[in-house]
N, C-alpha and C positions, 0 to 999 in steps of 0.2 A: 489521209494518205496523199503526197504528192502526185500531180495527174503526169502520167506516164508519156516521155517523147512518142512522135509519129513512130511504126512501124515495131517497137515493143510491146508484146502479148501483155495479158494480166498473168499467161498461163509461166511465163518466162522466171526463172530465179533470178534474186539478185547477183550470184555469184555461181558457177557451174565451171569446175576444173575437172577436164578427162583427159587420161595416157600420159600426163604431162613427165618431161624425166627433163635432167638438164645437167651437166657437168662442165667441167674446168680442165680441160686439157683428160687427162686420162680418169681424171679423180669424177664419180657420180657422186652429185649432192642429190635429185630427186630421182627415184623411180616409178613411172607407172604410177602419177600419184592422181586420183578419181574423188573427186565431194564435192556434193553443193552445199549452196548458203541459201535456205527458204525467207521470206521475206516475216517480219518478225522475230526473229532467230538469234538468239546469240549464242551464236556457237566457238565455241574453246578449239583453240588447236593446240595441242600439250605434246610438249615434248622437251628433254633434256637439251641444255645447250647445244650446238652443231646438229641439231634434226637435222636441219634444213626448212627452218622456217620462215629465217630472214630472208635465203634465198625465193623461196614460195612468194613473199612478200614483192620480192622485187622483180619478179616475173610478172605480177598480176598487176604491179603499177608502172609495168614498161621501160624501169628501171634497168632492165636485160631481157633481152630477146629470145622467147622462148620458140627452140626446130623442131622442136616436136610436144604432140599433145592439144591440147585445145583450154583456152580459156575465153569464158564469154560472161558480159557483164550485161542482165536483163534481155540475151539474147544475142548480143552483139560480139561478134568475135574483135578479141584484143589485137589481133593481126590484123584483120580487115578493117576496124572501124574502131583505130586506136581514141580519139576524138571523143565521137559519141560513148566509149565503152566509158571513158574516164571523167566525163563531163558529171554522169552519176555517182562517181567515189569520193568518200573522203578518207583522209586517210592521218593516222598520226602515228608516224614512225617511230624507233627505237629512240637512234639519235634526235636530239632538237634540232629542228630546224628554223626558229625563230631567229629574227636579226636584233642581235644585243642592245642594239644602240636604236632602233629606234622604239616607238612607245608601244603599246599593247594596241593600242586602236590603228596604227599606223601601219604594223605587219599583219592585220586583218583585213585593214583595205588592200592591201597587197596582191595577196590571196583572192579577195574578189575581183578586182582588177584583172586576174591573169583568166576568171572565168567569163570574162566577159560583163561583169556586171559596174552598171555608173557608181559614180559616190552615192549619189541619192537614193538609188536601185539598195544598194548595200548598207548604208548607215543604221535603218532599223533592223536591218537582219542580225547587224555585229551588236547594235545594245542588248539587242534579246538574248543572244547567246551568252554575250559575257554577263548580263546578269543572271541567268539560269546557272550560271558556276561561280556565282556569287563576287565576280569582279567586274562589276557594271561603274565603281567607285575608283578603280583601278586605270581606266582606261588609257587616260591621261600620262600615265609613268611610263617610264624606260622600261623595259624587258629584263635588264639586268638587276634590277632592285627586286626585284620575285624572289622569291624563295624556289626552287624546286618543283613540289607542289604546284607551286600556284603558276607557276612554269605550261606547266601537265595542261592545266584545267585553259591554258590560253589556244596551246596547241589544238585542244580537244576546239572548242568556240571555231576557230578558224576553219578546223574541217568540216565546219555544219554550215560556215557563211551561204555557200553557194544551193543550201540542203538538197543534199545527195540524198540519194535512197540505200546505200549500199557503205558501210562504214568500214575499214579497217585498221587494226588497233597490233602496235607490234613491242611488246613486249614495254607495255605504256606505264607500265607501275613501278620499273627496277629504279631502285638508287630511294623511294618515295615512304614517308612515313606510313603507321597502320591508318591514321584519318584520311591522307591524302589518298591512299589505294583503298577503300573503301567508298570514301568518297566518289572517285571517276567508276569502279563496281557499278555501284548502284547508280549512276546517272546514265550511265550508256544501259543499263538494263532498263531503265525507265523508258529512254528511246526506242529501245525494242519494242516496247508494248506501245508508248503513246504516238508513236510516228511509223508504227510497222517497220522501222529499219531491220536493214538481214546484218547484222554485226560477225566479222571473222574477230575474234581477238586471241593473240598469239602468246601466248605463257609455258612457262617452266612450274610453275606454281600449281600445283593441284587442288589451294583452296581458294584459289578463283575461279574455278569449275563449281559453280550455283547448279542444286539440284535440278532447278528446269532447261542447265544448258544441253547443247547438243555436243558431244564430245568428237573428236580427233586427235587420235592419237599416231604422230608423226614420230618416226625411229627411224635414223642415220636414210632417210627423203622415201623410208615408204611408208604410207597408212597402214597401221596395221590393226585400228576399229575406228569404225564411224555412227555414230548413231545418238541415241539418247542415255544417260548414266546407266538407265536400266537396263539398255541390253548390250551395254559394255559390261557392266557384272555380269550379267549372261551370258556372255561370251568365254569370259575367262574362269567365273564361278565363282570368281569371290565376292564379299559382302561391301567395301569398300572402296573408292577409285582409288585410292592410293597403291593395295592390294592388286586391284587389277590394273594398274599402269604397270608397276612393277615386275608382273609376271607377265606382262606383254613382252615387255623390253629385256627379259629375261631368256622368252625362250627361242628355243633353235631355233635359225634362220632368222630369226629380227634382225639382226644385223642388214639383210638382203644379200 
């Protein structure tokens, strides 16, 4: 486990969102929306296209200003202590944000750079990662000669340069073959377990909800279950998550 900044508890989550709501002129994309993220965790936030999850997303990496509600990262509130709160995230968005033209190794110093860390600070951290997604061979090439895939697995490397303890993953599989989405699956669940990270990762896909995740289910920006598979079937009574998403998002009032 990474040793924790000054003034962050052991007792602290990586991730703790409460009351949070947020809208666009008259239109609400979140309401009253409440979870945390335990450290080890990877927990699923599932929900159909326009949940509002992307918006969730970009609340939590300050991407938009959230007036109400609370988000705090190991303790740290994202308004008061925008800096420290983010110093601990990584994060790999929907869209790429890699730069085309330069190399794989080049947009990962990048990235470290902007955390403050030297070349020599950072060079062993970037070969480790890119060899753990098995583009340690790679480094050297353009960003644009990847495939997709292997796109994915550079994004993921760069958000672990600075190792965060807190990861977030926003819908990191769409457009990607069955190897490649299996493949970042099981690697960021590895991280859960061998580096205690608290992982949010955000999907529409209900068979990237792995039995020991912790589920979230987000419906037009309200949660309408949070917990572990077992007592989201619990909740709803069915044998299934697909079954019980379905009947989430089905009955009266999901809407909000």
């Amino acid at each position: 486990m990474l040793d924790q900044p000054a003034g962050v508890t052991e007792a602290a989550a990586p991730l703790s969102v409460a009351g949070l709501s947020h809208g666009f002129g008259t239109r609400r994309v979140l309401q009253g929306v409440d979870f945390t993220v335990a450290r080890g965790a990877f927990c699923v936030l599932l929900g159909l296209n326009g949940a509002g999850k992307t918006t969730l997303f970009a609340l939590i990496t300050r991407l938009y200003h959230s007036r109400s509600g609370r988000i705090a990262v190991f303790g740290r509130d994202i308004r008061a202590e925008p800096a420290a709160a983010l110093a601990r995230m990584g994060v790999v968005f929907q869209q790429s944000t890699l730069d085309l033209d330069l190399t794989v190794a080049e947009n990962l110093f990048y990235h470290a750079s902007l955390h403050g860390l030297s070349r020599a600070a950072a060079a062993p951290r970037i070969a480790a990662e890119l060899a753990r997604v098995g583009l340690g061979e790679r480094r050297g090439e353009r960003v644009r000669q990847l495939s997709g895939g292997q796109r994915r697995r550079v994004e993921l490397a760069r958000a672990l340069v600075h190792e965060p303890a807190l990861l977030l993953l926003d819908e990191p599989t769409v457009g990607l073959d069955i190897e490649s989405r299996q493949f970042l699956l099981e690697h960021v669940r590895h991280l859960c377990r061998e580096r205690g990270l608290g992982v949010l990762w955000a999907t529409h896909l209900i068979d990237e909800a792995a039995a020991d995740a912790e589920i979230i289910v987000l419906h037009r920006g309200a949660v309408l279950a949070h917990g572990p598979r077992e007592a989201v079937l619990a909740q709803t009574g069915e044998s299934t998550l697909k079954a019980a998403f379905d009947r989430l998002v089905a009955a009266p009032g999901a809407s909000g």
